[in-house]
C-alpha positions in Angstrom: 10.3 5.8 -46.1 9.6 3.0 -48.8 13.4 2.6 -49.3 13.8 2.3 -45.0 10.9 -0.2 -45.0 12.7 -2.7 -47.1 15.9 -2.2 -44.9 17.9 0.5 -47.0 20.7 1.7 -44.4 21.3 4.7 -46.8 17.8 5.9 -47.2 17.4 5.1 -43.4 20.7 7.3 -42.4 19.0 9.9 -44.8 16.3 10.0 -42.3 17.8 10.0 -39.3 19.9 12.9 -40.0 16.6 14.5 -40.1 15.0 14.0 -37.9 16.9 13.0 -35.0 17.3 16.7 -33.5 13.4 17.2 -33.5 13.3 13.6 -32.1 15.9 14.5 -29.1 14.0 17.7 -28.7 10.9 16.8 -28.2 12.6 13.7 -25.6 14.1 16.8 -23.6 10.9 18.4 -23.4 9.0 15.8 -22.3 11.6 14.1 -20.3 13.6 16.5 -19.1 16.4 14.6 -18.3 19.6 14.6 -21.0 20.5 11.2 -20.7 17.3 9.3 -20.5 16.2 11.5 -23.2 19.3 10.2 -25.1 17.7 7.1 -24.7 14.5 7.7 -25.6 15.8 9.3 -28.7 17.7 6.0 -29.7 14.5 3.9 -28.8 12.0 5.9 -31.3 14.8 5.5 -34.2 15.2 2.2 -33.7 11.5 1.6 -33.2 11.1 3.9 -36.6 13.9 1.2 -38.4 11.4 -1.1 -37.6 8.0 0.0 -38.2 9.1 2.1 -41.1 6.6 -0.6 -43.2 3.6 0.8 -41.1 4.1 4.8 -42.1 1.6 5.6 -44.5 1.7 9.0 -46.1 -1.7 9.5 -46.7 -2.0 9.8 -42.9 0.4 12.7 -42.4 4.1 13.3 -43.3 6.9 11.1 -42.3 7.9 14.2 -40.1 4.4 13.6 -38.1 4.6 10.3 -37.8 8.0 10.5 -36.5 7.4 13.2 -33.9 4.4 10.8 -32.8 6.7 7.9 -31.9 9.1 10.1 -30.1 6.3 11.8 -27.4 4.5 8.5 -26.9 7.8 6.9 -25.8 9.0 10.1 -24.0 5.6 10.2 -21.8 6.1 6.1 -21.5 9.7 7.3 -20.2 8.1 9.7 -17.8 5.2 7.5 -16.3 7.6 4.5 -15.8 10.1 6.3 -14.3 6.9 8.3 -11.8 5.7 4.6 -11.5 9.1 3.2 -10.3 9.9 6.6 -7.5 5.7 5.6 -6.1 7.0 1.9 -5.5 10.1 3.4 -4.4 8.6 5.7 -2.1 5.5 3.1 -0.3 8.7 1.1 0.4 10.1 3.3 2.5 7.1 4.4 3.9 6.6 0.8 4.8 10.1 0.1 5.9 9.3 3.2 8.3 6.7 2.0 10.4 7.3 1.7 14.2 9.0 -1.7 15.3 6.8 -3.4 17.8 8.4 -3.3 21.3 7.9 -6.4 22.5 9.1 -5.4 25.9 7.0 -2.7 26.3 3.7 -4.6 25.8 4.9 -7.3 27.8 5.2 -4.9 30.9 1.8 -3.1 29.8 0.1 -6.4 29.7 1.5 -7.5 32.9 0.3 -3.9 34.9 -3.4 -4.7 33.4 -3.0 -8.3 34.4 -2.4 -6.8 37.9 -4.4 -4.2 38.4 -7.5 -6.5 37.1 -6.3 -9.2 39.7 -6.3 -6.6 42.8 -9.8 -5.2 41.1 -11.3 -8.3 41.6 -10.1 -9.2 45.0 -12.6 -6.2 45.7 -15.3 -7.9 45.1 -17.5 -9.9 47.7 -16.6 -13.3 47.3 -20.4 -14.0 45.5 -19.3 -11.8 42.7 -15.7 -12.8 42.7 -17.2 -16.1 41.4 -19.5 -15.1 39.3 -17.2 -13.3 37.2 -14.5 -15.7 37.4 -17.2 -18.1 35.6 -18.0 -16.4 33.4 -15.0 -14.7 32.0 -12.2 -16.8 32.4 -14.2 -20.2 31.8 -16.5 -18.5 29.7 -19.7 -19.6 31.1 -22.9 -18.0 30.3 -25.4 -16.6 32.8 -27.0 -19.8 33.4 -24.4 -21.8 33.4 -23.0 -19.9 36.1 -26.0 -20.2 38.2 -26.1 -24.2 37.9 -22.5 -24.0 38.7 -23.3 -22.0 41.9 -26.7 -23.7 42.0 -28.1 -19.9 42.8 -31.3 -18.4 40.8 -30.6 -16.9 37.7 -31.8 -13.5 38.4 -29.4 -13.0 41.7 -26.2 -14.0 39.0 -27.4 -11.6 36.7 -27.3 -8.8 39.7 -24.1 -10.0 41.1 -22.4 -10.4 37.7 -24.1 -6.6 37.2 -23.0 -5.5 40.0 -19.9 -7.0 40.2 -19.0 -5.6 36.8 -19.4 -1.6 37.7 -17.2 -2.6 40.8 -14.5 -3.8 38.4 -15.1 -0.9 36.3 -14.8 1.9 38.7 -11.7 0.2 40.1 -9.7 0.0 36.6 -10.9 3.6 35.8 -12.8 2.8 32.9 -15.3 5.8 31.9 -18.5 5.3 29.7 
């Protein structure tokens, strides 16, 4: 390992003849894929070409040390690739969301619009207006009444009253 940390090529293809089956093994186990374990395998010894300076054999043998390198890049391998198939897959869970049909809430919003205009031509005329103030010109309750110039208390009742009409007309259940 001295000799491959000062860039010996010998020493270095010494050392990759063995260890580069235990290296590609323990790729394929992890990884389970042949060819990205292939690359794996050429990433630790290329990684141990490098680092060969940091190996110290007081911490375990060169073996070890070797074997290290190789799982921490195979489970890298494994968790980028998992990583990549989740983006993958919220894209298409995304790209599978129902299209809005324009159309179809055009003619729903048009029926409402409708059935809340014949609603409120059941209404006395008194409540009619009340309503009207309050919910399309968005008046409050005493507004309304110094609109109408009527006491507060009879809006409130019309408005109430007028209200539970509209309700029981569009079929709305409390």
């Amino acid at each position: 390992m001295a000799r491959v940390a000062q860039g010996d090529q010998d020493a270095f293809s010494a050392l990759y003849d063995a260890v580069a089956g235990t290296v590609f093994g323990i790729a394929v186990k992890v990884v389970r894929d042949r060819a990205q374990s292939e690359e794996v395998a050429q990433e630790v010894m290329i990684d141990v070409w490098r680092q060969a300076a940091r190996y110290r054999p007081d911490q375990g043998s060169v073996m070890a040390w070797v074997a290290t390198i190789a799982h921490r890049r195979a489970v890298d391998r494994v968790r980028s690739a998992q990583a990549s198939a989740n983006r993958e897959h919220d894209m298409g869970v995304r790209g599978q969301e129902r299209p809005f049909d324009e159309v179809s809430e055009q003619v729903e919003t048009r029926l409402e619009r409708d059935q809340v205009k014949r609603c409120l031509r059941r209404l006395t005329e008194l409540q009619r207006q009340a309503v009207t103030l309050a919910y399309y010109q968005g008046l409050t309750y005493r507004e309304v009444a110094e609109t109408l110039q009527t006491p507060l208390p009879t809006i409130k009742t019309r408005m109430r009253d007028g209200l539970i009409r509209l309700r029981d007309c569009m079929g709305v259940t409390t």
